[in-house]
LOGU-837380 format. One record per residue: x, y, z of N, C-alpha, C in turn; residue number from 0; residue in three letters. Coordinates in nm, 3 decimals, decimal comma, padded with zeros to 5 digits, always signed. Layout:
BEGIN
{n_x=X; n_y=Y; n_z=Z; ca_x=X; ca_y=Y; ca_z=Z; c_x=X; c_y=Y; c_z=Z; pos=NUM; code=ALA}
...
***
This chain:
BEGIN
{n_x=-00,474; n_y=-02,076; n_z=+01,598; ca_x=-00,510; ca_y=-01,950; ca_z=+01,661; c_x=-00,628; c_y=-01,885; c_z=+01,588; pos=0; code=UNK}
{n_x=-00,687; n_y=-01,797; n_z=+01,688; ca_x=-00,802; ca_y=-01,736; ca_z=+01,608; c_x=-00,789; c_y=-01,646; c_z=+01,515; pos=1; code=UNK}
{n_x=-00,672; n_y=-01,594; n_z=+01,527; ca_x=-00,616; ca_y=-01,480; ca_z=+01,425; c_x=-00,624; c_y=-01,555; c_z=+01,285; pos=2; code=UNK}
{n_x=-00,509; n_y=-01,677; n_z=+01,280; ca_x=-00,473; ca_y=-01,726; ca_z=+01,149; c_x=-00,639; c_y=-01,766; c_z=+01,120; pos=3; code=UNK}
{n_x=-00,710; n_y=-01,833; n_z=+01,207; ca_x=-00,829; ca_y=-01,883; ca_z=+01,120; c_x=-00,904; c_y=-01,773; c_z=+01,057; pos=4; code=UNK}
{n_x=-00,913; n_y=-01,695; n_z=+01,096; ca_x=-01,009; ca_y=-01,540; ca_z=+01,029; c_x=-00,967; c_y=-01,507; c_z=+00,900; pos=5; code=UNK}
{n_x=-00,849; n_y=-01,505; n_z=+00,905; ca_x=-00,716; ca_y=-01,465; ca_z=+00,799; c_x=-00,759; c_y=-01,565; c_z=+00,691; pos=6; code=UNK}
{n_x=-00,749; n_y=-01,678; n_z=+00,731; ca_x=-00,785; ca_y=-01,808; ca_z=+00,612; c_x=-00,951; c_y=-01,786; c_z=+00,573; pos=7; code=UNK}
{n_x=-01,010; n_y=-01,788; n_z=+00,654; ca_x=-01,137; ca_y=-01,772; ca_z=+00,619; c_x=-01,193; c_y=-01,648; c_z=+00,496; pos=8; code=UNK}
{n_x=-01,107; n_y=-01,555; n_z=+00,552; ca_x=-01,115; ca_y=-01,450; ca_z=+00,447; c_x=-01,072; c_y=-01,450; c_z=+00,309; pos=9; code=UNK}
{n_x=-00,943; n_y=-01,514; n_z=+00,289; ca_x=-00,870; ca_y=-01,527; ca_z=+00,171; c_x=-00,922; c_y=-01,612; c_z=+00,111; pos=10; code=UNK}
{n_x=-01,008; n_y=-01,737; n_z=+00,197; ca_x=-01,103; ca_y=-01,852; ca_z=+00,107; c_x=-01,165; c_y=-01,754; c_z=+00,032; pos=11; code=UNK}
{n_x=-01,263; n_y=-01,679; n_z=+00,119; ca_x=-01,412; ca_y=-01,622; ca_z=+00,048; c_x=-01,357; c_y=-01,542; c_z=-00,051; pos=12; code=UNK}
{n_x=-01,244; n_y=-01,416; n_z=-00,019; ca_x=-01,205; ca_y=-01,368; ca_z=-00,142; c_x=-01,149; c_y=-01,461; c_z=-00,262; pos=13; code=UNK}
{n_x=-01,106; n_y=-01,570; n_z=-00,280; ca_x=-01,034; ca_y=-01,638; ca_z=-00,368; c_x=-01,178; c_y=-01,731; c_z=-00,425; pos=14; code=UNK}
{n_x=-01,267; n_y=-01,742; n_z=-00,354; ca_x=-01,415; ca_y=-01,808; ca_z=-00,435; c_x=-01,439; c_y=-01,726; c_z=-00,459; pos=15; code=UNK}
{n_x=-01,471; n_y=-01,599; n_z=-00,435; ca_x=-01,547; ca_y=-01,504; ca_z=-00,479; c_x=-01,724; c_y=-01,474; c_z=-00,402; pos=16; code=UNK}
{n_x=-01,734; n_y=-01,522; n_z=-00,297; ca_x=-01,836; ca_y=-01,539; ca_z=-00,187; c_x=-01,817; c_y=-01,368; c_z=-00,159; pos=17; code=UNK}
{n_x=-01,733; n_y=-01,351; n_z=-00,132; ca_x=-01,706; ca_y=-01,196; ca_z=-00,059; c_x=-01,785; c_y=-01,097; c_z=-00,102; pos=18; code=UNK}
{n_x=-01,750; n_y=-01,129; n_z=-00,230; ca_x=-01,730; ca_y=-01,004; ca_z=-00,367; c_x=-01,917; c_y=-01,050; c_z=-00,389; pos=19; code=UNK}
{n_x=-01,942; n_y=-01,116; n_z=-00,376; ca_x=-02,085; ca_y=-01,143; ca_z=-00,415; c_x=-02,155; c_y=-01,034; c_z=-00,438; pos=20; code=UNK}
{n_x=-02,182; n_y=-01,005; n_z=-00,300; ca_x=-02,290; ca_y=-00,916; ca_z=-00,228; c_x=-02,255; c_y=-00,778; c_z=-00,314; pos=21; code=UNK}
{n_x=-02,170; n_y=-00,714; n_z=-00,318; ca_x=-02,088; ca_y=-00,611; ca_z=-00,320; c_x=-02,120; c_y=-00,624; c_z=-00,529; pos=22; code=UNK}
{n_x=-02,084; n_y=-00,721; n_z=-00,577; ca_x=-02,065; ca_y=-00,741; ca_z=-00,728; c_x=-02,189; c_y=-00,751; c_z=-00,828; pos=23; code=UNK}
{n_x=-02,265; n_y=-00,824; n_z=-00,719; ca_x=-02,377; ca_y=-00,907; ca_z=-00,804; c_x=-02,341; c_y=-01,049; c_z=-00,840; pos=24; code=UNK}
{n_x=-02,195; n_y=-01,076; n_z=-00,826; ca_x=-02,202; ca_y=-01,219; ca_z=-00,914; c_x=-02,110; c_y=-01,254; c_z=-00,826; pos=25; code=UNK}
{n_x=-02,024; n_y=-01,347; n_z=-00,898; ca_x=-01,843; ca_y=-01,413; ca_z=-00,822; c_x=-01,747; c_y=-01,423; c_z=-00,928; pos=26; code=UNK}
{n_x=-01,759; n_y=-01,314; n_z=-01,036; ca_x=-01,708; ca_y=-01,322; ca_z=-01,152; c_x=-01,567; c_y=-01,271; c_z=-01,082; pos=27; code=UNK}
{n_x=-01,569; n_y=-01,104; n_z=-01,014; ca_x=-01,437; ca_y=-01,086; ca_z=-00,995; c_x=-01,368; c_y=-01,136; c_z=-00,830; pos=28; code=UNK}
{n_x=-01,247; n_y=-01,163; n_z=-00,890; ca_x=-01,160; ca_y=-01,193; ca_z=-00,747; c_x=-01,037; c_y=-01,158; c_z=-00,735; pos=29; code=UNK}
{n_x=-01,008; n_y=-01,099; n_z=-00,554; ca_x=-00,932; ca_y=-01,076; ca_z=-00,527; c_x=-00,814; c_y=-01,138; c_z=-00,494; pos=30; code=UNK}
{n_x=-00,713; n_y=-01,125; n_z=-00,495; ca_x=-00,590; ca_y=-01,224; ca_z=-00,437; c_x=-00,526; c_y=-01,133; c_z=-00,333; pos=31; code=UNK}
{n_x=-00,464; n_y=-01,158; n_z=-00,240; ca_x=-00,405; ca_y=-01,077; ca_z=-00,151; c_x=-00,228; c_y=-01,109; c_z=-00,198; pos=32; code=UNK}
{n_x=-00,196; n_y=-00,999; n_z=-00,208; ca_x=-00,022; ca_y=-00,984; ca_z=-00,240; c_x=+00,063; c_y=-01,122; c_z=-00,151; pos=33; code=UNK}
{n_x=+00,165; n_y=-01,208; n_z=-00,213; ca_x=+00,202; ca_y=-01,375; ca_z=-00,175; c_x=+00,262; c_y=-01,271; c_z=-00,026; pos=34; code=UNK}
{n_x=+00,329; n_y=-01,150; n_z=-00,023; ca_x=+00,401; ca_y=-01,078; ca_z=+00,054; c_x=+00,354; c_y=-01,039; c_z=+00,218; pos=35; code=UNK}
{n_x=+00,182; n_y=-00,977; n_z=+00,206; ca_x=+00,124; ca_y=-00,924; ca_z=+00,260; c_x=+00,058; c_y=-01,100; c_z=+00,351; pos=36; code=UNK}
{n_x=+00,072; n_y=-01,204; n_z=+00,296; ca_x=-00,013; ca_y=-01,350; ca_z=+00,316; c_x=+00,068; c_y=-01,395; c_z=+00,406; pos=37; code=UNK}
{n_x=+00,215; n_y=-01,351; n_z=+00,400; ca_x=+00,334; ca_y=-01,420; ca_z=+00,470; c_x=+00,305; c_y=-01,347; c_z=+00,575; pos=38; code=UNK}
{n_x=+00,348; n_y=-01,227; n_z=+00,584; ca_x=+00,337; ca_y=-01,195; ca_z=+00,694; c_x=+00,230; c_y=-01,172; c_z=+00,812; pos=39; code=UNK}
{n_x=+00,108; n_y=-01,176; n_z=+00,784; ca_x=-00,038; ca_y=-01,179; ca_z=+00,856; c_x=-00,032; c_y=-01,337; c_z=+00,911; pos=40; code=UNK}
{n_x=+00,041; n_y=-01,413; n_z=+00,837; ca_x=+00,031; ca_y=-01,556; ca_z=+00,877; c_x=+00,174; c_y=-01,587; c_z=+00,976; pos=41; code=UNK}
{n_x=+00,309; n_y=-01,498; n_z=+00,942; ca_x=+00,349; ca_y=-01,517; ca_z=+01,047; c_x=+00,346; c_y=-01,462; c_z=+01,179; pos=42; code=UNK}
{n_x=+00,299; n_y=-01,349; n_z=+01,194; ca_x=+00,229; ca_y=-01,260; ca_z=+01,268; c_x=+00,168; c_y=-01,362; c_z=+01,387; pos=43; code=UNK}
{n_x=+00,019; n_y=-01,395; n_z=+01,274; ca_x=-00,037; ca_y=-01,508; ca_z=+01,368; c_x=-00,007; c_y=-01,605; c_z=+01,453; pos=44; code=UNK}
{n_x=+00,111; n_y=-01,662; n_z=+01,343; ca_x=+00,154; ca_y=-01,797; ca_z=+01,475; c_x=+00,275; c_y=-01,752; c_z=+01,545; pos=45; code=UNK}
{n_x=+00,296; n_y=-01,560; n_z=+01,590; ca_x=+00,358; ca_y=-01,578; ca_z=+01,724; c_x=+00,281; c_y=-01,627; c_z=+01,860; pos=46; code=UNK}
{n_x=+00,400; n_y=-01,646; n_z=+01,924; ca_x=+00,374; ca_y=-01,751; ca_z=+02,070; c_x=+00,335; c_y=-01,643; c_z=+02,139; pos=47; code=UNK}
{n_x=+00,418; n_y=-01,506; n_z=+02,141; ca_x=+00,405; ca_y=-01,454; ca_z=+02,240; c_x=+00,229; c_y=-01,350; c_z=+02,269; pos=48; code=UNK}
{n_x=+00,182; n_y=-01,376; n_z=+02,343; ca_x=+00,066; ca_y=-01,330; ca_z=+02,415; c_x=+00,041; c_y=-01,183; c_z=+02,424; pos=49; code=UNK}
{n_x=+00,175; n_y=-01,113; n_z=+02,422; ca_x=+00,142; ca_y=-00,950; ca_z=+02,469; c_x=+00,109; c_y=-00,870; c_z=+02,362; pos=50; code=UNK}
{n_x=+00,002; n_y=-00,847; n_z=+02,382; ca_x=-00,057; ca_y=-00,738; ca_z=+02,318; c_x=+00,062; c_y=-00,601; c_z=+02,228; pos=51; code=UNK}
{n_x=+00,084; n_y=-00,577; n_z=+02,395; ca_x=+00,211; ca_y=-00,445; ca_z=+02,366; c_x=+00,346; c_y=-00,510; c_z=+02,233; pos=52; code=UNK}
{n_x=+00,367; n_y=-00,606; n_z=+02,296; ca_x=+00,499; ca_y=-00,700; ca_z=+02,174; c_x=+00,429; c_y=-00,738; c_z=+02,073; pos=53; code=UNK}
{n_x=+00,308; n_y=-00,744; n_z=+02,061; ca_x=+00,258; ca_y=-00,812; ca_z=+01,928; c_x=+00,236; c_y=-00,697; c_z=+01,812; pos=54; code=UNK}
{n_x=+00,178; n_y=-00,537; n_z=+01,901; ca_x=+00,179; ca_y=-00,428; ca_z=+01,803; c_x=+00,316; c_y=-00,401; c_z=+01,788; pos=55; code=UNK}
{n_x=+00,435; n_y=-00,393; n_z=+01,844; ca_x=+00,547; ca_y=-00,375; ca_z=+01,788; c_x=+00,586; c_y=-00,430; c_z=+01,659; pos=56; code=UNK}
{n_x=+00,568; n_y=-00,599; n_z=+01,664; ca_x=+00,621; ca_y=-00,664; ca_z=+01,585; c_x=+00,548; c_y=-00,611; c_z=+01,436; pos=57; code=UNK}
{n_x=+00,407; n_y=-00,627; n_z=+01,446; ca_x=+00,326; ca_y=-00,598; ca_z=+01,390; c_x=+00,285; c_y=-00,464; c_z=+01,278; pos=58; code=UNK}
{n_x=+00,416; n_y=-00,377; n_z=+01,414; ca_x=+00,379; ca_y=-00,208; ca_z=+01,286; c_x=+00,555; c_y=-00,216; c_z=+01,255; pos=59; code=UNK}
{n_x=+00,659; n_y=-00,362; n_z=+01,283; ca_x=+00,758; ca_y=-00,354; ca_z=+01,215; c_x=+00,755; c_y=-00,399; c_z=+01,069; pos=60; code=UNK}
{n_x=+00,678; n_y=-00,511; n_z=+01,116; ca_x=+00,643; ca_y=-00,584; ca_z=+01,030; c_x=+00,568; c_y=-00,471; c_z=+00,893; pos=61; code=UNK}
{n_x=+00,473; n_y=-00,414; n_z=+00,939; ca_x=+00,422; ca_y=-00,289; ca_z=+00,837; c_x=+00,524; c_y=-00,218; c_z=+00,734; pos=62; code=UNK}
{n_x=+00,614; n_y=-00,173; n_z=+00,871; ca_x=+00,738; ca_y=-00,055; ca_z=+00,823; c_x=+00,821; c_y=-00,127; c_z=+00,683; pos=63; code=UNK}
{n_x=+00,866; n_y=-00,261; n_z=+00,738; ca_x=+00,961; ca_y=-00,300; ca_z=+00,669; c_x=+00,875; c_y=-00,315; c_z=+00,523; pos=64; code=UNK}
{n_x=+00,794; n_y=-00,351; n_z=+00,522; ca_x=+00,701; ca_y=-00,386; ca_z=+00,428; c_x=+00,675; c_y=-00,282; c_z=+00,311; pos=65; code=UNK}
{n_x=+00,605; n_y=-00,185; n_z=+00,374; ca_x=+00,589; ca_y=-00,039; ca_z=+00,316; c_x=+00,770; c_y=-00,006; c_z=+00,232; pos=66; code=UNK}
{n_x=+00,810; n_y=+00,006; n_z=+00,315; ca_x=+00,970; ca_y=+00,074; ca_z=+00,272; c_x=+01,021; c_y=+00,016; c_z=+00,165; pos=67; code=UNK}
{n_x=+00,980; n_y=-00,115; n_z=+00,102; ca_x=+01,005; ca_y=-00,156; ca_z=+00,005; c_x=+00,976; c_y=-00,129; c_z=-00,083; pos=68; code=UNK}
{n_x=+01,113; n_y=-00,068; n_z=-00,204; ca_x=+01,094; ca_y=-00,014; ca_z=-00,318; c_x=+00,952; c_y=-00,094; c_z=-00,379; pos=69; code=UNK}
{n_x=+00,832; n_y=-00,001; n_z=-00,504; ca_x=+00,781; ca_y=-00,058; ca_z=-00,498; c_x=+00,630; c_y=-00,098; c_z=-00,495; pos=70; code=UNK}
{n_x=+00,640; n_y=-00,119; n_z=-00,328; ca_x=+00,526; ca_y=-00,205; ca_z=-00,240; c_x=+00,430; c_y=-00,111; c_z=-00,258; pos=71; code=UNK}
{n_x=+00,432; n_y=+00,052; n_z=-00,222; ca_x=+00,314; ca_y=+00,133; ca_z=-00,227; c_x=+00,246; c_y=+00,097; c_z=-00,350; pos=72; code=UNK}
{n_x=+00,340; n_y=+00,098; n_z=-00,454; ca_x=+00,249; ca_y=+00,111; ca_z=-00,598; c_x=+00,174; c_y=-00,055; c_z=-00,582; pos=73; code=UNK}
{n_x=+00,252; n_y=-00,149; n_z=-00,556; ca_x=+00,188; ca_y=-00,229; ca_z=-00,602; c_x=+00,029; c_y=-00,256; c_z=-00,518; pos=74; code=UNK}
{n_x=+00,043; n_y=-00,189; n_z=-00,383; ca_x=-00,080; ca_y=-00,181; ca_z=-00,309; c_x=-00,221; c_y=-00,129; c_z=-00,383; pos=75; code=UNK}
{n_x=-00,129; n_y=+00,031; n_z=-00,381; ca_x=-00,276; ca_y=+00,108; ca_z=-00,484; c_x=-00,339; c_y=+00,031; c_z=-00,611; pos=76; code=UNK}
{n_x=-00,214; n_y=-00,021; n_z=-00,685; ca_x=-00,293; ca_y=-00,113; ca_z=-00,797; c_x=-00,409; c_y=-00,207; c_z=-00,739; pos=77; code=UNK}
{n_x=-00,349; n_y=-00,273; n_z=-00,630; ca_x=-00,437; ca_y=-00,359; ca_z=-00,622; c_x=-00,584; c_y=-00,367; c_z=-00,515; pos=78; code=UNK}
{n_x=-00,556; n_y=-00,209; n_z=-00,454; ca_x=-00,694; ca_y=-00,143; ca_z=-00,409; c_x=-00,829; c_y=-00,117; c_z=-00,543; pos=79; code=UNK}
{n_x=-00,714; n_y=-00,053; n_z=-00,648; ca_x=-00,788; ca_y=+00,029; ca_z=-00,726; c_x=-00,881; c_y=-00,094; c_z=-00,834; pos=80; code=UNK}
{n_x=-00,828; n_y=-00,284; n_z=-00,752; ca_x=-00,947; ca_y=-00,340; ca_z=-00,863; c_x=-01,046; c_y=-00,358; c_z=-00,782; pos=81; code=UNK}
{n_x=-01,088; n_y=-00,260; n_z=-00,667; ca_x=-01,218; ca_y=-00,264; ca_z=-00,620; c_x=-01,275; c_y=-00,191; c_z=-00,711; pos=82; code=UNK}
{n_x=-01,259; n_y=-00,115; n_z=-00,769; ca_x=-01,312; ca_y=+00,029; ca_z=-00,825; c_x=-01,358; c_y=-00,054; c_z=-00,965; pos=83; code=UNK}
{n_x=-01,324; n_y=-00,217; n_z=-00,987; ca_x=-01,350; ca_y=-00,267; ca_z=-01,111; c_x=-01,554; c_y=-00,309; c_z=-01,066; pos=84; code=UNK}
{n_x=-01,567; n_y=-00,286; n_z=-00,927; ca_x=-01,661; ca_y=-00,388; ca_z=-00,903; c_x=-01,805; c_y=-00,235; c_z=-00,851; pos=85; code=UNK}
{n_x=-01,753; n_y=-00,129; n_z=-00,873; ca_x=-01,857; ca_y=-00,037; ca_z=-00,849; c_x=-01,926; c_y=+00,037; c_z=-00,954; pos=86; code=UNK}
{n_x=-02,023; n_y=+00,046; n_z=-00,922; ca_x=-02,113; ca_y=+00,160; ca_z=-01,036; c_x=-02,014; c_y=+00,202; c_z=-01,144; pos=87; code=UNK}
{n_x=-02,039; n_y=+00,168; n_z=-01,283; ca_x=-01,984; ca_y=+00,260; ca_z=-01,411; c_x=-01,993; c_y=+00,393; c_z=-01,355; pos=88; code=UNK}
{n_x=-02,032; n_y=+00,480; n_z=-01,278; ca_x=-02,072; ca_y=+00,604; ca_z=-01,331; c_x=-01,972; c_y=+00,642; c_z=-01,179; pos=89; code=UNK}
{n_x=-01,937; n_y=+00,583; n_z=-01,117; ca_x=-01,825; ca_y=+00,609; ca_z=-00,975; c_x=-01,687; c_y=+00,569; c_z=-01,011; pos=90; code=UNK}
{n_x=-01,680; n_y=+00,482; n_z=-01,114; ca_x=-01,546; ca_y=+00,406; ca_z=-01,148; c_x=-01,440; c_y=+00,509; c_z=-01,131; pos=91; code=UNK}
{n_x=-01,453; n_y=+00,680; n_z=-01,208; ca_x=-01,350; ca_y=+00,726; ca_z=-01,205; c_x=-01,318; c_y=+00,804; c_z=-01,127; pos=92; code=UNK}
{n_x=-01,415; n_y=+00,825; n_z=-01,021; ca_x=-01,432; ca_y=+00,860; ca_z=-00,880; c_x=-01,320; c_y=+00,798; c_z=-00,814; pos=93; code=UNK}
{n_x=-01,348; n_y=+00,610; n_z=-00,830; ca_x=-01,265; ca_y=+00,545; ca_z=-00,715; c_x=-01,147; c_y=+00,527; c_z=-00,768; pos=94; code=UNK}
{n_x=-01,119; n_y=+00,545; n_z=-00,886; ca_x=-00,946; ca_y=+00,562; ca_z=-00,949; c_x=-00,961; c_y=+00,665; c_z=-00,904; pos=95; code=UNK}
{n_x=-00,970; n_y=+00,760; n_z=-00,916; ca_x=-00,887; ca_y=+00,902; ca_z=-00,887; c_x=-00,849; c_y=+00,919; c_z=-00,707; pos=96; code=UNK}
{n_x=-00,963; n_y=+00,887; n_z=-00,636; ca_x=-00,953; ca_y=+00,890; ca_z=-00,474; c_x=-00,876; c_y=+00,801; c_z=-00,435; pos=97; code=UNK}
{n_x=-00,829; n_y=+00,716; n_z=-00,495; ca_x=-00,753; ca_y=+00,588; ca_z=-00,454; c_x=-00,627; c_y=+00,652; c_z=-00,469; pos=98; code=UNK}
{n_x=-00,574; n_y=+00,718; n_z=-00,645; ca_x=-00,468; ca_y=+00,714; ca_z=-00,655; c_x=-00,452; c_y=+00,861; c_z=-00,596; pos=99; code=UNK}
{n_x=-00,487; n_y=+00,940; n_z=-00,532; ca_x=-00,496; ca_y=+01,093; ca_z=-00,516; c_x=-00,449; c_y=+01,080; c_z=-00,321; pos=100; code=UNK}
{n_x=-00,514; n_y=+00,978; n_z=-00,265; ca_x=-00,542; ca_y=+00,950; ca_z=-00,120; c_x=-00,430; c_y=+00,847; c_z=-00,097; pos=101; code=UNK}
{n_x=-00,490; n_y=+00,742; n_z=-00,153; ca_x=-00,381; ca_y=+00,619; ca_z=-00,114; c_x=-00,220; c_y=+00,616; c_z=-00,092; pos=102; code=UNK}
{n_x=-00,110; n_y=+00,688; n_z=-00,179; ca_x=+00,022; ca_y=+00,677; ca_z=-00,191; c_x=+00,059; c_y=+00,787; c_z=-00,018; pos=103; code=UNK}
{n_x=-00,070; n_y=+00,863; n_z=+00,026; ca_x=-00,004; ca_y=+00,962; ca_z=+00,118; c_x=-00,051; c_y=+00,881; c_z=+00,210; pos=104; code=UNK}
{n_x=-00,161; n_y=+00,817; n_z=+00,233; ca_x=-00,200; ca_y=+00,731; ca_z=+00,337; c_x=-00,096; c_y=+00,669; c_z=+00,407; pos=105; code=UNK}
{n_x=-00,018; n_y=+00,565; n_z=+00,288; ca_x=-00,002; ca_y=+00,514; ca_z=+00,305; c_x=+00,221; c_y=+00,524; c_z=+00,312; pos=106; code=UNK}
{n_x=+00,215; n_y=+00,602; n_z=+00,319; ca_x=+00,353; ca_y=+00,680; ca_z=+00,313; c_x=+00,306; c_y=+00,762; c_z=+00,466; pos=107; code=UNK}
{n_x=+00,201; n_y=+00,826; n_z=+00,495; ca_x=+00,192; ca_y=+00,821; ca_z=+00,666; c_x=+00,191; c_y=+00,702; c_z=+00,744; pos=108; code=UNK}
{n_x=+00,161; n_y=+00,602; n_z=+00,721; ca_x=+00,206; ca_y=+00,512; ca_z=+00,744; c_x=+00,285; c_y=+00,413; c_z=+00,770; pos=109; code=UNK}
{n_x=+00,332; n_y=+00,416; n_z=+00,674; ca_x=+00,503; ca_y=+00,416; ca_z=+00,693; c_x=+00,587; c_y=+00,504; c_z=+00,795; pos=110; code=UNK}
{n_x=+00,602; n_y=+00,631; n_z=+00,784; ca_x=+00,637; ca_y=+00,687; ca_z=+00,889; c_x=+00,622; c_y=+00,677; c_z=+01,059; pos=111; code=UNK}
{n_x=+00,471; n_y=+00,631; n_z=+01,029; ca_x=+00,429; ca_y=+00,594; ca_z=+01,155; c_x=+00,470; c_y=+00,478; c_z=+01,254; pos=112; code=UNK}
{n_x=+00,551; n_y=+00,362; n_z=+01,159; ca_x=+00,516; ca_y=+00,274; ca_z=+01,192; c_x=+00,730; c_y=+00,241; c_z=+01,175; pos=113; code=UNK}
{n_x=+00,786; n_y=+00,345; n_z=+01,164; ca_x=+00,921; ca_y=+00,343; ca_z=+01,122; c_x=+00,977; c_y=+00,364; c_z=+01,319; pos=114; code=UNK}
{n_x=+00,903; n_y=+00,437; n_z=+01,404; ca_x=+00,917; ca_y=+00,386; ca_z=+01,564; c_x=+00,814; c_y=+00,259; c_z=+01,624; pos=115; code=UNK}
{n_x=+00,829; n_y=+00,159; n_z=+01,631; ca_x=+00,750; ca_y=+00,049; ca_z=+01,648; c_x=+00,687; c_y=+00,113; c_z=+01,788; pos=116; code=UNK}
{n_x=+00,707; n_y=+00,094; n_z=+01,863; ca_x=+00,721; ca_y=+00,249; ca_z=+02,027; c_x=+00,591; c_y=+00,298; c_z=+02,028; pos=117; code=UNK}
{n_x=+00,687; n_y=+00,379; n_z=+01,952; ca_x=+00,573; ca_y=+00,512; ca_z=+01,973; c_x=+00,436; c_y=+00,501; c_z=+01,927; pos=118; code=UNK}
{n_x=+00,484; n_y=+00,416; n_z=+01,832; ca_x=+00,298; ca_y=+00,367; ca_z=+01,700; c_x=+00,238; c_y=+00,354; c_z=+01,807; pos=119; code=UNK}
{n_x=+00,280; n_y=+00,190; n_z=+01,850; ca_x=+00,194; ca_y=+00,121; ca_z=+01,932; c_x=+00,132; c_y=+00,167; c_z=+02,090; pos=120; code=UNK}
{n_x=+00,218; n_y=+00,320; n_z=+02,133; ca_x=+00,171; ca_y=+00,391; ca_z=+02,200; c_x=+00,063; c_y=+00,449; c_z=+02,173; pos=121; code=UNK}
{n_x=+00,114; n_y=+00,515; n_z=+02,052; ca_x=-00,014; ca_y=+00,629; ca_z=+02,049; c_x=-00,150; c_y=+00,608; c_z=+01,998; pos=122; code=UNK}
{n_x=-00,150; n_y=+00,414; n_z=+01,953; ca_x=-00,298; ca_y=+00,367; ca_z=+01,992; c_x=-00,326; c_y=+00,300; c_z=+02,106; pos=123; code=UNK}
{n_x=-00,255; n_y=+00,308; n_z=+02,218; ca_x=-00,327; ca_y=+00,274; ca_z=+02,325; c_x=-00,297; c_y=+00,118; c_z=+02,330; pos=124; code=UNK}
{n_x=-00,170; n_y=+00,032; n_z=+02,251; ca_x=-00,164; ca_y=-00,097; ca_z=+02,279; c_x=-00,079; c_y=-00,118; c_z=+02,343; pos=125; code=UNK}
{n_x=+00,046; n_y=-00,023; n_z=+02,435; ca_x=+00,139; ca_y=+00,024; ca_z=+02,513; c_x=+00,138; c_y=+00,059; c_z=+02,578; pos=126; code=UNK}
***
């Protein structure tokens, strides 16, 4: 599917360090995507089913359950905040602080959001 190939394609370039190039200057740093967050984008992908509407369900359950795990927020922000390893010295404590100041509520609306599979996927228009 075209989904899983994008998905792979991406995690190549982040795991060579191609990604990070442009953005770094070099291919010194690299990202890994959580073993957690890999499972599920990949099983995601190889559902059969076609509908749009059933696929955002599964998709912002898949989120919910995810998020709700003792945990998972922190380990997210950590691993946003090693972008902040790859920007300007003089922004570094810019992007720690906006990360950890923004991120835990983001992403805790999020969660909430995504705790009616329904309604989420209503109220972007994939329902």
């Amino acid at each position: 599917m075209l989904l899983s190939y994008a998905f792979q394609t991406v995690e190549s370039e982040l795991a060579n360090g191609k990604l990070c190039a442009p953005l770094c200057g070099d291919s010194t740093h690299k990202f890994v995507l959580p073993p957690q967050v890999k499972s599920s984008v990949v099983a995601m992908a190889e559902l059969q089913d076609n509908s749009t509407c059933n696929f955002c369900e599964k998709a912002a359950t898949k989120v919910h359950d995810f998020l709700s795990q003792p945990g998972e927020i922190d380990k997210i922000i950590n691993f946003v905040k090693e972008v902040c390893e790859v920007v300007p010295s003089g922004e570094h404590d810019k992007c720690v602080s906006t990360i950890e100041g923004f991120g835990p509520m983001a992403l805790n609306y999020l969660a909430g959001l995504t705790s009616d599979p329904v309604s989420a996927c209503k109220m972007i228009s994939l329902c």
